[in-house]
N, C-alpha and C positions, 0 to 999 in steps of 0.2 A: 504494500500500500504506500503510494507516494505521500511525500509532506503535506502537497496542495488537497490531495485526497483526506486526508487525516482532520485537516482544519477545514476543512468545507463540512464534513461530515459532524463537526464537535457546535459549528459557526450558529443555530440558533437557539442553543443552550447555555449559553457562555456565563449570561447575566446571572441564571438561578445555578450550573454546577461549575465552578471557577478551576477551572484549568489545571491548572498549577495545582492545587489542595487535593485535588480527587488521583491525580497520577504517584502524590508522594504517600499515599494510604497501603497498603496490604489488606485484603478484606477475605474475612473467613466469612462464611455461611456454610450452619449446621444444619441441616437436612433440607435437602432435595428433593418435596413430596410436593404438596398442592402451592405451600406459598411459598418454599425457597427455591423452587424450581422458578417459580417468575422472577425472587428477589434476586436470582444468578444471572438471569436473563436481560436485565433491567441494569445491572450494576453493568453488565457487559456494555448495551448501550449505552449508555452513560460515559462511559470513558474508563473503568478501572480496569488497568492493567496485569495487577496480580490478582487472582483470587484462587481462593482454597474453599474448598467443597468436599463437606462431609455428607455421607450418609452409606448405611451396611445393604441397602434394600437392593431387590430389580425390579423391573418393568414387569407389571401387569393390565391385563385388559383392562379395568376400573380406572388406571393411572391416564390412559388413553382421553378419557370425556372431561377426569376432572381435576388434570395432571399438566394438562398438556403437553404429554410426551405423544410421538407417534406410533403407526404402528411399525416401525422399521425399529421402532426403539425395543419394542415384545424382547422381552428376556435379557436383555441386557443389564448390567448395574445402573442406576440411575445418576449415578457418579460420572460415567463415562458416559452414557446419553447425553446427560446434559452437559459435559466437555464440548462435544460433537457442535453441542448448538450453537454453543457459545463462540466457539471458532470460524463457524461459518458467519458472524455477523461480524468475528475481527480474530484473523488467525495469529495476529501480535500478540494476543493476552497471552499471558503464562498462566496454567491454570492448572492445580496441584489438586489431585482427585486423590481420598481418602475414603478408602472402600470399607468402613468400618462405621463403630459407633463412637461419640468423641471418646480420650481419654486420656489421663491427669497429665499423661507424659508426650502428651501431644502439642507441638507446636503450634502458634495461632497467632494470627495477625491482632493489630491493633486497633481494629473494625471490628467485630463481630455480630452478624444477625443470627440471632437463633428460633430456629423455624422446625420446632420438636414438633411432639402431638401428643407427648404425655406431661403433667404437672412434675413428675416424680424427675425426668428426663433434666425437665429445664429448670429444677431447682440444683441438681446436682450441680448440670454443666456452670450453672452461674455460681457457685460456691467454688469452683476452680477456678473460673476466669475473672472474679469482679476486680481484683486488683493489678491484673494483666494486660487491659484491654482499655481503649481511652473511649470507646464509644460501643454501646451498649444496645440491640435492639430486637424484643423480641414480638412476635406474630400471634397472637392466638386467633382462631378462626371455627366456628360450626354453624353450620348450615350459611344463614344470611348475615351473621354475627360475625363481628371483627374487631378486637381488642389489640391497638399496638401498642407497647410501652418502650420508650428510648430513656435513656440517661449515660451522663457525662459529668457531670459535677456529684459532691458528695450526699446532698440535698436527693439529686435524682434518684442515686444510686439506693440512698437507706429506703426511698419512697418504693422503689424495685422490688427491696426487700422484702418487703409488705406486704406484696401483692404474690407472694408464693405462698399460696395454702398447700394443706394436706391432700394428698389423692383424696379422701375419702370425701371432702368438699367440694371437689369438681365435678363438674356436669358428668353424668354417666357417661360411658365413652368415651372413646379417642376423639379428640379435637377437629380430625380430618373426616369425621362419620359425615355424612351427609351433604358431602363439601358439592361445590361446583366452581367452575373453573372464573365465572365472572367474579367469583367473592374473593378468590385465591389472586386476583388479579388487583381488586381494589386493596387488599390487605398490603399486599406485596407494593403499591406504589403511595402507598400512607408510610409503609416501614422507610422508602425511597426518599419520599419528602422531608422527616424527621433527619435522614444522614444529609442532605442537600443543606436543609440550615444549619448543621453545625458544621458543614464545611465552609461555608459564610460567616460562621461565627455567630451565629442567633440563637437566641431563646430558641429549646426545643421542649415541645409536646411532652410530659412524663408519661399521661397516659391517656389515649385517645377512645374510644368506643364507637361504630356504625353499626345501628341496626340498619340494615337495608331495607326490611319489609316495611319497616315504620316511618324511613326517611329520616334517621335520627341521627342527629354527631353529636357525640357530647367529649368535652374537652376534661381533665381533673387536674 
């Protein structure tokens, strides 16, 4: 990809993701399922250069309608699917596919979205990473529901804390139960927005909520 190519391509995004701040980032995203399959997609367009992608699964038929994988993707790890993808929209990323589940002795950028489906998952991994990672941001999603919380300062961060209950208080089921791919989609460009203003340097969102069916945003 030529230079002229490169900045034409980045030229009407510049104002809201600043150039410079998004190329000097490393960015991990933990799982590769309904919403970090877009938030890899997303970060790709965008401009980030490095990114690392976790997750142990593969491709199945369900992943197809509410995954957005294809069907060329059927059995593959989802790691290396969505490598595939991401390369064809910019084969310059360097992009570090980790075929597993996270783990303590795992290295990790200084970005991290986490994009689990269990409470028990994304309390662990954030009890490993909250003093490793300068920017913080995690997905939750069912059905029409979409809970994202970011934090970067110490405020944020205790407020994070807070927000991890017990398995035994979360909604029955895995988070990704009943998903579809327009909700994984808006989920995935709310996580987006939250990293865009702190790489501007803004006030960001601690903890956002959309009901979709009720047409609700509510800010905390």
């Amino acid at each position: 990809m030529t230079s002229s190519t490169t900045s034409d391509r980045f030229a009407r995004q510049t104002d809201l993701v600043p150039r410079d701040a998004i190329q000097r980032h490393r960015v991990s995203v933990i799982g590769v399922g309904a919403v970090g399959r877009q938030v890899a997609l997303q970060l790709a367009a965008m401009g980030v250069n490095r990114l690392q992608i976790f997750d142990f699964d593969i491709v199945e038929p369900t992943n197809i309608t509410s995954q957005g994988y294809t069907q060329n993707d059927f059995g593959q790890l989802k790691v290396e699917a969505t490598k595939e993808a991401i390369q064809l929209l910019d084969p310059d990323i360097e992009v570090l596919t980790v075929p597993h589940r996270f783990r303590p002795q795992d290295p990790v950028a200084e970005v991290v979205f986490c994009c689990v489906d269990s409470i028990t998952a994304r309390t662990a991994i954030w009890r490993m990473l909250k003093s490793r990672c300068q920017f913080w941001c995690d997905g939750r999603m069912l059905a029409e529901t979409v809970r994202v919380l970011a934090a970067a300062d110490h405020s944020e961060r205790t407020y994070y804390s807070s927000t991890l209950f017990s398995a035994r208080q979360a909604n029955i089921g895995r988070c990704t139960a009943r998903s579809t791919i327009y909700t994984a989609n808006i989920c995935a460009g709310l996580m987006l927005q939250q990293y865009t203003r702190f790489l501007r340097g803004q006030t960001i969102d601690r903890d956002l909520s959309f009901n979709l069916a009720a047409s609700e945003l509510v800010s905390l």
